[in-house]
N, C-alpha and C positions, 0 to 999 in steps of 0.2 A: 152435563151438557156436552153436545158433540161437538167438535174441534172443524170448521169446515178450513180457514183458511190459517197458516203458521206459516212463520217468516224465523227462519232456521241460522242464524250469527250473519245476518248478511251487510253484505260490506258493497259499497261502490267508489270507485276511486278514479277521477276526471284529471288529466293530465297532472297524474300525484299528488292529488290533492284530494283528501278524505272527506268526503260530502257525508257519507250515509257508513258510522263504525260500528260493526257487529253491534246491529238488533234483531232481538229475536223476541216476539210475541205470537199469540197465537186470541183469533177471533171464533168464536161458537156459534149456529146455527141458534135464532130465534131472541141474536142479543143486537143493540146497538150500540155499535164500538164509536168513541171519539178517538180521533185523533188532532191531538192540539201541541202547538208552537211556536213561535213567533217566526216574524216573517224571513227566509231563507234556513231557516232552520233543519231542510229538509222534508217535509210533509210532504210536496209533490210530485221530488225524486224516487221518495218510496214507494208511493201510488203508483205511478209512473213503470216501477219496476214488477207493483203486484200487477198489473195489465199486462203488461209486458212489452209497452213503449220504449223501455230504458234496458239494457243490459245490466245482468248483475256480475260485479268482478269477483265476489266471492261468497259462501252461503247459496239457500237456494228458498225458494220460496213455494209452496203447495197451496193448490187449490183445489178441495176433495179430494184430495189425497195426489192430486197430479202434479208433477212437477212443471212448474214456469219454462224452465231451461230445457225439460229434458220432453214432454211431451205437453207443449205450447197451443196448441187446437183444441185436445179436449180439457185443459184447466182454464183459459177462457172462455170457453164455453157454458161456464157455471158464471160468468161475469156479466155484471150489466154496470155500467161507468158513464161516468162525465169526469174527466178530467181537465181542472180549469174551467175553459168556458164551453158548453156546448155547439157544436158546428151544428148548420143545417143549409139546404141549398133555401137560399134567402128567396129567388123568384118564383118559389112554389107555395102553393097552400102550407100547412100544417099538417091537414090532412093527409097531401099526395107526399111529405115527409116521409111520414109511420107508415105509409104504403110502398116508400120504394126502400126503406129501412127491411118491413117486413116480409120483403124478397127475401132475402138474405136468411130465411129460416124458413123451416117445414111448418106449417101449421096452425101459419097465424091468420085467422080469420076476423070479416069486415068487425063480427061484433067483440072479438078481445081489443080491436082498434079501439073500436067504440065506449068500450067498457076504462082502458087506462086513462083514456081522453076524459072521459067525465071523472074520474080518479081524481088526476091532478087538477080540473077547474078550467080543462080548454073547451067547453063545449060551446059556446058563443063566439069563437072566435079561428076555432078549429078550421074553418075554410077560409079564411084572410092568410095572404102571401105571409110568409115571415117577416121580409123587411118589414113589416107594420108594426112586428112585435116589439113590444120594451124588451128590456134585458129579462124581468123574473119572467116573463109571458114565454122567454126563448128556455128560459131554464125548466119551465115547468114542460114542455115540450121534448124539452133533452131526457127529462125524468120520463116523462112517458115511453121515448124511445127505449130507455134502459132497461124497462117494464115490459116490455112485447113477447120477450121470451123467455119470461118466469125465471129469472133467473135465483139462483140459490142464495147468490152473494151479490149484493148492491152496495158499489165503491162510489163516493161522491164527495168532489172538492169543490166545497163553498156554495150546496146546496142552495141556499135560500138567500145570495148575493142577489141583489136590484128588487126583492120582493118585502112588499109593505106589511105592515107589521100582523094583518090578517092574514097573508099569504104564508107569512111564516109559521103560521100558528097552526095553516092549516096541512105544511108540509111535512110541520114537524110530528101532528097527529098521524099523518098516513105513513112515515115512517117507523110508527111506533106501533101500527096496525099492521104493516108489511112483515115485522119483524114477531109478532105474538102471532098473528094469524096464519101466515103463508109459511113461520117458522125458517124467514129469510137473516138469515146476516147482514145487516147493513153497518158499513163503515163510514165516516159522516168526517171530515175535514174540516175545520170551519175557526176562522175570528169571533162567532160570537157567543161568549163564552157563556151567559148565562142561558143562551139556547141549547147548547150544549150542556149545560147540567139539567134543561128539564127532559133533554129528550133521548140523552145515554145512560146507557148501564154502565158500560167501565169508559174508563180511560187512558190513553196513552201518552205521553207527554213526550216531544223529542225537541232536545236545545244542543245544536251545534252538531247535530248530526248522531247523538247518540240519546237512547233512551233513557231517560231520567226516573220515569217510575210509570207502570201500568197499576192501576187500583177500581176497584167500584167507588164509583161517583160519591155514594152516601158516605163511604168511608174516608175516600181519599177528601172530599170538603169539613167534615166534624172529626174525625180522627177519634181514636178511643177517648179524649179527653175534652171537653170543652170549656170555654170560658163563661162563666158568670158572673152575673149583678147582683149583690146584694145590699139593697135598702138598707139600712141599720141605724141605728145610734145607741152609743157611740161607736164612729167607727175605729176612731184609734184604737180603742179597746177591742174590737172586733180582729182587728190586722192581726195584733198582737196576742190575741188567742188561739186563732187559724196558722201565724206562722210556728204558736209552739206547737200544735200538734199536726200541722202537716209543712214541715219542716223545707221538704223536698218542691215545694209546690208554689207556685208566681203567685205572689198575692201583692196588689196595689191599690192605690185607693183611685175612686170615680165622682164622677159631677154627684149622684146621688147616694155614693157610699164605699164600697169595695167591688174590687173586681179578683174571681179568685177561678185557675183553671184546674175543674176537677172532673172526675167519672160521674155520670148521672147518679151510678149506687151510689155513693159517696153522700147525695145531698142529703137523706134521711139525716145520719148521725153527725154531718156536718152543723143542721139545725140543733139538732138536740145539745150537741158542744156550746152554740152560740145562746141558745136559750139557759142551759145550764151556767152559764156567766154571766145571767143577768142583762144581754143585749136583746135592743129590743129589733126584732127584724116585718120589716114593712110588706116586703116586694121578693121574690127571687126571680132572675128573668136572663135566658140564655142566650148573650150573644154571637148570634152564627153567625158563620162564616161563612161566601160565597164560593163559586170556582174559581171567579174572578180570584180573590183575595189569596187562596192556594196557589194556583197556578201562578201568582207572579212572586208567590214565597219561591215555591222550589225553582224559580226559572231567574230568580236575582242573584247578583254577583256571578252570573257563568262565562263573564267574557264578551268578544264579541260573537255575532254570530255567522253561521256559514250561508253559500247560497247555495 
């Protein structure tokens, strides 16, 4: 996959004080990147920095290959953002929005207006003033704006904040359509985690200002190894079978039997050991794990956190 946006050891530092300590990652064309954290943990600073709202005090940050720092016009230019909360002149349509937004670029005609607008779900509503709009109604309008001019790379903090649980469903599909289809990068920000593991490919994790671990989702929630249920009787005998021959390996006992964490190959001749000892096995059944339940493994005991 090609590498559209990399964040090269970057460091920010607010009157001495280390908010954002050399991270470095890097996002691909055609994937959707999370980025998750708890709250001041820096997620916004960084965004903030890949726009280029925020100054960076060290490292540098590229977008298609352009540097932030060094040539600022054409690397946002490949950007389309909401960071935080979308702005819009509140006494205007929706539609004279994306109209005077769409100044602001070569090429954008009535019906690509018309086309993101039906996209995101403002078509009913598209000519009522903004102040009328809720919060997800201003959000999905902020997305439209980001949309006007195709851009490569779609940055967004807390996309689907004030939208109902349709709304989200349906945000979360056309991000995942923007990203296969149009071959877009989207980076996605967000509290909620289990939206975030339906609708990213990898993940980034930052607690206290420093990167803790980028992984693919499927990977980084089940890991090589997973935990399972096994039904049994007896189970004492059962434990005691499983910890002689796999020595190295959690095995505890559960409401309906044991609980034991192994590689999926493993279960063939894990039965065969249990059946070859005369245990009788009911059930086998594997309990997963969410983002949710990850995310708060590797982000416990770190301290407090930064803003």
């Amino acid at each position: 996959m090609e590498t559209i946006v990399e964040l090269k050891n970057v460091t920010k530092v607010i009157k001495g004080r280390t908010i954002i300590d050399n991270i470095s990652f890097h996002v691909n064309k055609g994937e959707v990147f999370g980025f998750l954290g708890p709250n001041g943990a820096g997620k916004t600073t960084t965004i903030r920095m890949m726009v280029g709202l925020m100054g960076i005090t060290s490292g540098d940050i590229t977008i298609a290959g352009a540097s932030i720092k060094t040539k600022y016009v054409e690397a946002v230019s490949h950007i389309g953002a909401i960071v935080e909360n979308p702005e819009m002149y509140k006494f205007m349509t929706g539609y004279d929005n994306l109209v005077h937004f769409a100044r602001m670029f070569k090429g954008i005609s009535k019906a690509k207006i018309n086309e993101v607008v039906e996209r995101v779900g403002l078509t009913k509503r598209i000519d009522d003033k903004v102040k009328t709009y809720s919060l997800g109604m201003r959000q999905r309008l902020g997305l439209a704006q980001c949309l006007l001019h195709d851009p490569e790379v779609l940055i967004l903090d807390e996309p689907t904040n004030g939208l109902d649980p349709a709304g989200i469903r349906e945000i979360r599909d056309y991000l995942r359509l923007l990203a296969r289809e149009k071959n877009m990068a989207v980076i996605v920000s967000s509290h909620l985690l289990s939206e975030m593991e339906m609708m990213c490919d990898r993940i980034g994790i930052i607690q206290n200002g420093c990167l803790v671990d980028v992984q693919l989702v499927e990977e980084f929630v089940h890991g090589e190894a997973s935990v399972y249920e096994f039904e049994v009787i007896p189970s004492e005998k059962a434990i005691s079978v499983l910890k002689a021959n796999y020595p190295d390996r959690r095995i505890t006992t559960s409401r309906k039997g044991i609980m034991a964490q192994m590689n999926k190959d493993e279960i063939p001749e894990l039965v065969k050991t249990l059946v070859e000892a005369n245990i009788r096995i009911f059930a086998i059944k594997e309990e997963t794990k969410t983002l949710e339940d990850r995310f708060l493994e590797v982000t416990a005991d770190k301290g407090e956190e930064n803003s």
